[in-house]
The first five atom37 places (N, CA, C, CB, O) and aatype in JSON, in Angstrom:
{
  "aatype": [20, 20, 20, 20, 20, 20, 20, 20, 20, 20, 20, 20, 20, 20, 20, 20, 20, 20, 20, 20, 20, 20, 20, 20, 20, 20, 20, 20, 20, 20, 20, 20, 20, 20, 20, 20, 20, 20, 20, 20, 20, 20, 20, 20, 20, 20, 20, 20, 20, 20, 20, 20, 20, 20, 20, 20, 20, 20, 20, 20, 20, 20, 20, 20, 20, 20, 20, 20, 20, 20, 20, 20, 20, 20, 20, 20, 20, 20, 20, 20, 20, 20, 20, 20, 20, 20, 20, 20, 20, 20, 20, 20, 20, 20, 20],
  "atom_mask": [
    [1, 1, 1, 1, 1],
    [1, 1, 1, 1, 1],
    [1, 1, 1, 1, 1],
    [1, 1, 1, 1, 1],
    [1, 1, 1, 1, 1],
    [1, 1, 1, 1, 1],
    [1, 1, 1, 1, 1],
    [1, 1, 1, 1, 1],
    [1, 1, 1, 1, 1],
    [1, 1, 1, 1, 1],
    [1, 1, 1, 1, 1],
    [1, 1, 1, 1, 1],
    [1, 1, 1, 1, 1],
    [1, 1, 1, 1, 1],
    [1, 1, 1, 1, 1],
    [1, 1, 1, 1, 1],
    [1, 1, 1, 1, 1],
    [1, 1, 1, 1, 1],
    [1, 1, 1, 1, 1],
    [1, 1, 1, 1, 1],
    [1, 1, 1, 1, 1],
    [1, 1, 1, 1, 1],
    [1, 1, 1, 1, 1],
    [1, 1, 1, 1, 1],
    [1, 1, 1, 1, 1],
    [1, 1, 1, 1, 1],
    [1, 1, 1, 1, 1],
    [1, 1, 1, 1, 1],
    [1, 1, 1, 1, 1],
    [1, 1, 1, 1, 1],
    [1, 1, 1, 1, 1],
    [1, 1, 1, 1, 1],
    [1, 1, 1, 1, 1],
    [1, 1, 1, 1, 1],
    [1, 1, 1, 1, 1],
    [1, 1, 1, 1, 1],
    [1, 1, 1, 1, 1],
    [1, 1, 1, 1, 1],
    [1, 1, 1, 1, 1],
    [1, 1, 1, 1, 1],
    [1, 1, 1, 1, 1],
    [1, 1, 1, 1, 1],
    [1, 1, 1, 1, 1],
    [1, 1, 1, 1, 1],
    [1, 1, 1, 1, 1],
    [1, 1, 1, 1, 1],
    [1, 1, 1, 1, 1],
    [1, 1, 1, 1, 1],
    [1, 1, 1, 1, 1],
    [1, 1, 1, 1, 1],
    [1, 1, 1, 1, 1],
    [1, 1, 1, 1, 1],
    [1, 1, 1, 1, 1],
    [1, 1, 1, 1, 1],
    [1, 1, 1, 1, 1],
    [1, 1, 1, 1, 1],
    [1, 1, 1, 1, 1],
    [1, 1, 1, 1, 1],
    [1, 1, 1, 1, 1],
    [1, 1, 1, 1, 1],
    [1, 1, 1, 1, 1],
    [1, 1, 1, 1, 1],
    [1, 1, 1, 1, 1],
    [1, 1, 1, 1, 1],
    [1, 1, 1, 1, 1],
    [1, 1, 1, 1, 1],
    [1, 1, 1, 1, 1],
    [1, 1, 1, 1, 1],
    [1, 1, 1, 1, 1],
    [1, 1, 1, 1, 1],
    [1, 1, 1, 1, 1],
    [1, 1, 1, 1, 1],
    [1, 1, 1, 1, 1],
    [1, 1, 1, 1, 1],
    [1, 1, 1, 1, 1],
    [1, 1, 1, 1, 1],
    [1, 1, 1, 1, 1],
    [1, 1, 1, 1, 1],
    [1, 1, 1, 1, 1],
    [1, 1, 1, 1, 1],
    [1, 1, 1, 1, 1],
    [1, 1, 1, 1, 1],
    [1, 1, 1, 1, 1],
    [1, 1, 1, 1, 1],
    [1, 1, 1, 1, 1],
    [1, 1, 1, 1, 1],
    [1, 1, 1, 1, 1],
    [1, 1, 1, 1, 1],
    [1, 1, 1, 1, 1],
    [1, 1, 1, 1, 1],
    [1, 1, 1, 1, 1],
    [1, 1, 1, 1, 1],
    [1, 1, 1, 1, 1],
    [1, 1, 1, 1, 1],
    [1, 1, 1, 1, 1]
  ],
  "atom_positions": [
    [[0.83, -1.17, 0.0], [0.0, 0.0, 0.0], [0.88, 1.23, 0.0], [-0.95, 0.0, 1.2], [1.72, 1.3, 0.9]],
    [[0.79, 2.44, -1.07], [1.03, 3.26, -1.32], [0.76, 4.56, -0.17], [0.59, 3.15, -2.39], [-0.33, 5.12, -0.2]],
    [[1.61, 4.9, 0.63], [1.29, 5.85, 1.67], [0.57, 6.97, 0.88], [2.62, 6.37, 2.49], [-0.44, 7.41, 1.44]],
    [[0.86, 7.44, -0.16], [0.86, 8.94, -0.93], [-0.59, 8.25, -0.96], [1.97, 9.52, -2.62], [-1.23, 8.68, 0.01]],
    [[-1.34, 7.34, -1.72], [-2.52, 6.9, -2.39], [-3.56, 7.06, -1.13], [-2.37, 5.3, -3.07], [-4.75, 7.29, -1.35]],
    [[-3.09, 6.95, 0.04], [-4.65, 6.71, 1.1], [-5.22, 7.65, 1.84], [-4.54, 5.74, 2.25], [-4.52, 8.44, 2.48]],
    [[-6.51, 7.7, 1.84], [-6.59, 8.85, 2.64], [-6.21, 8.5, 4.28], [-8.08, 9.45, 2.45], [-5.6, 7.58, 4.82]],
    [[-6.75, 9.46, 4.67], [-6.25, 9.29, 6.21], [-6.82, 8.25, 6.59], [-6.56, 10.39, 7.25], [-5.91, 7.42, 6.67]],
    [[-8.27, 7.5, 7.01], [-9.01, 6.6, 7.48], [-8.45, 5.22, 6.47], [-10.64, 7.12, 7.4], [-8.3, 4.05, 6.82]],
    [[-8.25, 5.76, 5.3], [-7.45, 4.31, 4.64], [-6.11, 3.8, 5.29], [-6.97, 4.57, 3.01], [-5.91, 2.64, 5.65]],
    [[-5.37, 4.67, 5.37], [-3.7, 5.1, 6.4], [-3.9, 4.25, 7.37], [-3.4, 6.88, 7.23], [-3.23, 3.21, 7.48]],
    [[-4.92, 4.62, 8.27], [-5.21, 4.14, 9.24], [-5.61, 2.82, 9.6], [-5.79, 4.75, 9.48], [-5.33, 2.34, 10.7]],
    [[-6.3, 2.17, 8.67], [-6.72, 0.68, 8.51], [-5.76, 0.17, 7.71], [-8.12, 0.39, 7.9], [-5.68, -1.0, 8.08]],
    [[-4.99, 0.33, 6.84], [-3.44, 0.18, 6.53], [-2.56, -0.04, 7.42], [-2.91, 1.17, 5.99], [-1.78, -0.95, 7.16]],
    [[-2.4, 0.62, 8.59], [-1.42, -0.05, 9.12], [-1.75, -0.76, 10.19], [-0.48, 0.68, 9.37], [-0.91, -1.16, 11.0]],
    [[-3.32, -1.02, 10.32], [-3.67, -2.03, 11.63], [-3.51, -3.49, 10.97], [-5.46, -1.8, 12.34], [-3.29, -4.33, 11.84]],
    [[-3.57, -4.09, 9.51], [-3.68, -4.76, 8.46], [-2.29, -4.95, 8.07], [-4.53, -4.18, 7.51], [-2.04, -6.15, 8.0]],
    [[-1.34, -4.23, 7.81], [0.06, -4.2, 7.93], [1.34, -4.44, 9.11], [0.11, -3.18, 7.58], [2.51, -4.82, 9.03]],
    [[0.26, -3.93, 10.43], [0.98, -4.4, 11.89], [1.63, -3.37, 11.82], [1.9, -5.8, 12.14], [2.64, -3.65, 12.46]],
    [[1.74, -2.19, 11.41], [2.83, -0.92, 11.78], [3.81, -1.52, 10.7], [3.6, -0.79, 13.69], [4.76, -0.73, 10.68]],
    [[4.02, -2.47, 9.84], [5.43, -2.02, 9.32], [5.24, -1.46, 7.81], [6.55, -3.38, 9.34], [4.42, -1.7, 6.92]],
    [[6.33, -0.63, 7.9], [6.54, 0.28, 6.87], [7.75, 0.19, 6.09], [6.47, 1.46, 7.35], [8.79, -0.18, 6.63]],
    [[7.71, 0.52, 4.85], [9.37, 0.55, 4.51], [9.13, 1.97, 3.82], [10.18, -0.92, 3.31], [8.16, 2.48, 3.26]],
    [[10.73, 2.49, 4.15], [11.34, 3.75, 3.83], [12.18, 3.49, 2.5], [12.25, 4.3, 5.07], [13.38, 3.22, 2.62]],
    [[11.57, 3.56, 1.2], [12.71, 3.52, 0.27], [13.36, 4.41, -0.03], [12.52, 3.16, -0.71], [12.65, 5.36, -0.35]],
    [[15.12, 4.77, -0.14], [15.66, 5.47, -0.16], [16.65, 5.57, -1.21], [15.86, 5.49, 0.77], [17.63, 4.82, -1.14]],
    [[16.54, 6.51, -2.3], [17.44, 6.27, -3.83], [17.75, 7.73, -3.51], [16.51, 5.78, -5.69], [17.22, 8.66, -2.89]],
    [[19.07, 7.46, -4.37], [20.28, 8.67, -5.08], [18.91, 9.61, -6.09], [22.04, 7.56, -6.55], [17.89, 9.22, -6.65]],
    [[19.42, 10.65, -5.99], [18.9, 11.56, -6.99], [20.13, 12.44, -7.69], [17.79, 12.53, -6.27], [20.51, 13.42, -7.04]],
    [[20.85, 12.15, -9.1], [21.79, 12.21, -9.72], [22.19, 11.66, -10.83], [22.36, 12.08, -9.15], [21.9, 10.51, -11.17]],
    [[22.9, 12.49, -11.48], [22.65, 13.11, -13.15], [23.11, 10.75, -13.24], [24.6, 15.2, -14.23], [23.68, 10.03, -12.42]],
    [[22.6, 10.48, -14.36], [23.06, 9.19, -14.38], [23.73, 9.09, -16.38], [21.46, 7.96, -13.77], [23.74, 8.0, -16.96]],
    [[24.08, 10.09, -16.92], [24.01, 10.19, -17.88], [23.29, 10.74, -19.12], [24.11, 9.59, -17.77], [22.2, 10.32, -18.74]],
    [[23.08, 11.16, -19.92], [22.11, 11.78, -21.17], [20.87, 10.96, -21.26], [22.86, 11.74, -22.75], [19.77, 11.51, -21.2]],
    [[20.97, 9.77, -21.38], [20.15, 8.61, -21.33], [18.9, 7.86, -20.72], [20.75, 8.1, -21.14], [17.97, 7.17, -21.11]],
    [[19.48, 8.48, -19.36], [18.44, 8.0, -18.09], [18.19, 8.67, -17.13], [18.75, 6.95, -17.4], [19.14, 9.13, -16.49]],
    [[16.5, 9.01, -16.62], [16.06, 10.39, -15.68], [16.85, 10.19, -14.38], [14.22, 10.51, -15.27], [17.31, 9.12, -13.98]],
    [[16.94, 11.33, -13.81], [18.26, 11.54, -12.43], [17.24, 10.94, -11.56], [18.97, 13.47, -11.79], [17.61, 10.82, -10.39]],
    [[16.33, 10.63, -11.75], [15.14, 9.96, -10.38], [15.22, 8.14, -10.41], [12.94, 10.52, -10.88], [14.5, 7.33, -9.83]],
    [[16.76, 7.82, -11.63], [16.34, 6.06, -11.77], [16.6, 5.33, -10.45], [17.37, 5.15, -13.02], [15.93, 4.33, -10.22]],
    [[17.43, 5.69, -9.66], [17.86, 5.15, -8.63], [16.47, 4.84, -7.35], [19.08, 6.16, -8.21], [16.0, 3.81, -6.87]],
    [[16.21, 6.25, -7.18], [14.8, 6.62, -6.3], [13.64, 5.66, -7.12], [14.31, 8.6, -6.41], [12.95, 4.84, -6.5]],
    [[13.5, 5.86, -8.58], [12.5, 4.77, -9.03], [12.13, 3.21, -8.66], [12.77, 4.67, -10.18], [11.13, 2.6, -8.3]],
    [[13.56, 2.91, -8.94], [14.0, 1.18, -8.69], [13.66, 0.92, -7.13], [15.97, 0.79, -9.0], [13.1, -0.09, -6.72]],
    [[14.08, 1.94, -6.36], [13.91, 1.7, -4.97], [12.17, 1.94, -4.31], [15.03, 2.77, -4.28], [11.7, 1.38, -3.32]],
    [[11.51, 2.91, -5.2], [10.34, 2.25, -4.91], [9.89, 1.47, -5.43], [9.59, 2.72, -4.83], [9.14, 0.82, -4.71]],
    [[9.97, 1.07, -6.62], [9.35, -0.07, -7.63], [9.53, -1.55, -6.32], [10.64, -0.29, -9.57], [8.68, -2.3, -5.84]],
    [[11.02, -1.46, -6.1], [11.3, -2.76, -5.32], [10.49, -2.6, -3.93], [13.02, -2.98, -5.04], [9.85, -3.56, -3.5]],
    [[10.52, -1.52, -3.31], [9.68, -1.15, -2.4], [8.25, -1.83, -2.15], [9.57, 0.06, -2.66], [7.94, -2.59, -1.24]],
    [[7.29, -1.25, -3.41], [6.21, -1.76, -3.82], [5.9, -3.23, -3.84], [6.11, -1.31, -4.87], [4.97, -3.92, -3.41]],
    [[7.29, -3.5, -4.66], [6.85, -5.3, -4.9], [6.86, -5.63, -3.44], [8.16, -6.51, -5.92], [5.77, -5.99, -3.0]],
    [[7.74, -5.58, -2.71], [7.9, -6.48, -1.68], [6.36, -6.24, -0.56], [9.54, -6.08, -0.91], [5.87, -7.08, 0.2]],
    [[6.14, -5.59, -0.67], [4.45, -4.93, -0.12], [3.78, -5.55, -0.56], [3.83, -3.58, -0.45], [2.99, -6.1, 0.2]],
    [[3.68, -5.86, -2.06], [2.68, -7.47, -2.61], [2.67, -8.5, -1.9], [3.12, -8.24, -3.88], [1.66, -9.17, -1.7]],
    [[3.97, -8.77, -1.38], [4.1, -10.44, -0.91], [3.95, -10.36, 0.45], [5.61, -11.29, -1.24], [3.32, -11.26, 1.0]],
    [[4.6, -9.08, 1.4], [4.68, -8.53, 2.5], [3.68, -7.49, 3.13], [5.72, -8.12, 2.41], [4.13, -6.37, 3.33]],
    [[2.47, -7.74, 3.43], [1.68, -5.96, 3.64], [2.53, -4.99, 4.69], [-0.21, -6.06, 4.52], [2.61, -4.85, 5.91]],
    [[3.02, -4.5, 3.7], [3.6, -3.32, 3.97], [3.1, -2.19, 4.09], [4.29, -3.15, 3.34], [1.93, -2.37, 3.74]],
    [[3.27, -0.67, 4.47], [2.8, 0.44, 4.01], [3.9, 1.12, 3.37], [2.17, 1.17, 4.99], [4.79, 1.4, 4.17]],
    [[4.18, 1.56, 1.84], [5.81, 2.13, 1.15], [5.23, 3.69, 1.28], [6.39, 1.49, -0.97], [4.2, 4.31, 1.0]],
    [[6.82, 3.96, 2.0], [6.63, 5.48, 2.28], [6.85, 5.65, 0.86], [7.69, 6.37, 3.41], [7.06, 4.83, -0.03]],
    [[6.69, 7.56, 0.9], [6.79, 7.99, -0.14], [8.76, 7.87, -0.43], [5.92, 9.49, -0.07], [9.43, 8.13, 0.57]],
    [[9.57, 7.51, -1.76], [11.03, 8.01, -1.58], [11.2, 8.98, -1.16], [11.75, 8.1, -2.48], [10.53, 10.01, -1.26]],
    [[12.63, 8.67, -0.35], [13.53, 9.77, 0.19], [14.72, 9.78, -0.78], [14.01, 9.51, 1.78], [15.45, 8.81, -1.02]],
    [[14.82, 10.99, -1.27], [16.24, 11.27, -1.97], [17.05, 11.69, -1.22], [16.32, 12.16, -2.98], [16.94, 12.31, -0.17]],
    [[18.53, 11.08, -2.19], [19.59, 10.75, -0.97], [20.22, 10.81, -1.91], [19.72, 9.49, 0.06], [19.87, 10.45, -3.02]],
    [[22.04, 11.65, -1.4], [23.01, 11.07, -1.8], [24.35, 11.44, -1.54], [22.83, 11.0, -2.82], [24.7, 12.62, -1.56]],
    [[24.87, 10.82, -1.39], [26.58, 11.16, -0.91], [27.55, 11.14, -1.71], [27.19, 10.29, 0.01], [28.68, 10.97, -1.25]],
    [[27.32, 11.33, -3.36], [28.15, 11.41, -4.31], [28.61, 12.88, -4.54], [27.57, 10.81, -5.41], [28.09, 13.72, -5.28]],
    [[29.46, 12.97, -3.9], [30.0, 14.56, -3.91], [30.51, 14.57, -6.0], [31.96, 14.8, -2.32], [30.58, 15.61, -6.66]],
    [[30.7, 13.58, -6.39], [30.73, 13.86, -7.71], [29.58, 14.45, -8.55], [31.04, 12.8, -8.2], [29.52, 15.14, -9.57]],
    [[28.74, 13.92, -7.74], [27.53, 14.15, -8.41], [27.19, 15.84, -8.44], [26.36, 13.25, -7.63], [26.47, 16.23, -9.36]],
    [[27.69, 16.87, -7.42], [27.1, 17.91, -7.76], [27.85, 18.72, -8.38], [26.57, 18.44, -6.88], [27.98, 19.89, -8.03]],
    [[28.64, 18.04, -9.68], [29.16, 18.81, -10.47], [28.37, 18.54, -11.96], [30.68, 18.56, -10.38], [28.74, 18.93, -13.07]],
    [[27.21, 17.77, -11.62], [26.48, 18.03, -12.76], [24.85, 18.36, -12.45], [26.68, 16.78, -13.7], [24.27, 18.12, -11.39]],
    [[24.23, 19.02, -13.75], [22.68, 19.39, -13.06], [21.92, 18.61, -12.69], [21.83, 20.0, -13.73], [21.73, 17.58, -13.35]],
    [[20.99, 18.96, -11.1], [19.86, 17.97, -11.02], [20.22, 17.22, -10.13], [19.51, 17.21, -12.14], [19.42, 16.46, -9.59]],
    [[21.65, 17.3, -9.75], [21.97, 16.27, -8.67], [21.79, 16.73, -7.37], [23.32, 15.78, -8.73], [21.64, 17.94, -7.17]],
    [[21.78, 16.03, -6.59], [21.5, 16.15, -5.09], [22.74, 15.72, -4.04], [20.23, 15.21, -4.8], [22.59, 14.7, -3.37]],
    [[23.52, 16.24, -3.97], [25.02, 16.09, -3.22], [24.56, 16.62, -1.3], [26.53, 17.6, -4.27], [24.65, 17.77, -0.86]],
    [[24.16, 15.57, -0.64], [24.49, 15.69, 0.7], [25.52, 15.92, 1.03], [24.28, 14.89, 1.3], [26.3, 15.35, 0.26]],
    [[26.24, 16.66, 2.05], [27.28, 16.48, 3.24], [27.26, 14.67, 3.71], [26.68, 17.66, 4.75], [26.2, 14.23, 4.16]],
    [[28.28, 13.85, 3.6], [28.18, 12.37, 4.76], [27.84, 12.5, 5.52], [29.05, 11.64, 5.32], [26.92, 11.72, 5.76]],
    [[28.17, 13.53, 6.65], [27.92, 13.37, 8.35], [26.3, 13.75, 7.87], [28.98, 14.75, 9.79], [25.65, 13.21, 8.77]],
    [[25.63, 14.17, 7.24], [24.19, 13.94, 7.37], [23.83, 12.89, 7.14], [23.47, 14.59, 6.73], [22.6, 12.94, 7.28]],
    [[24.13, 11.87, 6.85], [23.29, 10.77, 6.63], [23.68, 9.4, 7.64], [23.42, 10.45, 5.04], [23.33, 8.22, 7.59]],
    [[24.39, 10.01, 8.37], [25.28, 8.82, 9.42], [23.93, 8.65, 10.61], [27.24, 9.69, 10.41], [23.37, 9.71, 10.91]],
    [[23.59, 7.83, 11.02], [23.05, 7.7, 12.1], [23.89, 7.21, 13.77], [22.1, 6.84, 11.59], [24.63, 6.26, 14.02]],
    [[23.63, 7.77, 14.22], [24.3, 7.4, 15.75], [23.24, 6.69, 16.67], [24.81, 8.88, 16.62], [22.17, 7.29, 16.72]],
    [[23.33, 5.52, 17.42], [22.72, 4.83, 18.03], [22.54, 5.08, 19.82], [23.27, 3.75, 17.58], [22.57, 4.11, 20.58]],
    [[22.36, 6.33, 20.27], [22.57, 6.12, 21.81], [21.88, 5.07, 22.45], [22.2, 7.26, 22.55], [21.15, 4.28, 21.86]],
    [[22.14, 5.04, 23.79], [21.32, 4.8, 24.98], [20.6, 3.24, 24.85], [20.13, 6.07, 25.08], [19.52, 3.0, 25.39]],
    [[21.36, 2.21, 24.04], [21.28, 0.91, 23.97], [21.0, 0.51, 25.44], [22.52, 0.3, 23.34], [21.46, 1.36, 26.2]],
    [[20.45, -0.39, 26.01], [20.19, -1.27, 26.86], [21.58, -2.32, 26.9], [18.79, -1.91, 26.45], [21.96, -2.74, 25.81]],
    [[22.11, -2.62, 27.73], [22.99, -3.78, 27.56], [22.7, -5.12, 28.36], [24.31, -3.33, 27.91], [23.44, -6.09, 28.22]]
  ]
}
């Protein structure tokens, strides 16, 4: 199930039917050549997103564009993060 597609009361019976899980697909947004739209990466990752929601009831967030190819923002359209933004840090584990 398509998060973007439901309304709220659909959302809502979506994820009682799903159990809360969700997946976050997360693709590069960056130039990939003359050939192919800078969104193929983000595409594939929801496409795969989606499928696995067929077999799995899932709820697929909407993509998050992402990317840490500092090469990348030397051409148009690309999306060049800083690394330390995308690092996650884990506190306050239980041991």
């Amino acid at each position: 199930m398509r998060w973007e597609e439901q309304t709220g009361e659909e959302l809502a019976a979506a994820a009682e039917i799903c159990r809360g899980v969700c997946l976050l697909p997360i693709g590069v947004l960056e130039y990939h050549g003359p050939h192919l739209p800078l969104g193929t990466d983000m595409i594939r990752a929801h496409r795969m997103a989606c499928d696995v929601a067929e077999v799995e009831p899932a709820v697929v967030f909407p993509v998050l564009p992402s990317t840490m190819n500092a090469e990348a923002k030397l051409y148009p359209g690309s999306i060049a993060t800083p690394e330390q933004s995308q690092c996650c840090h884990i506190t306050n584990i239980p041991r």
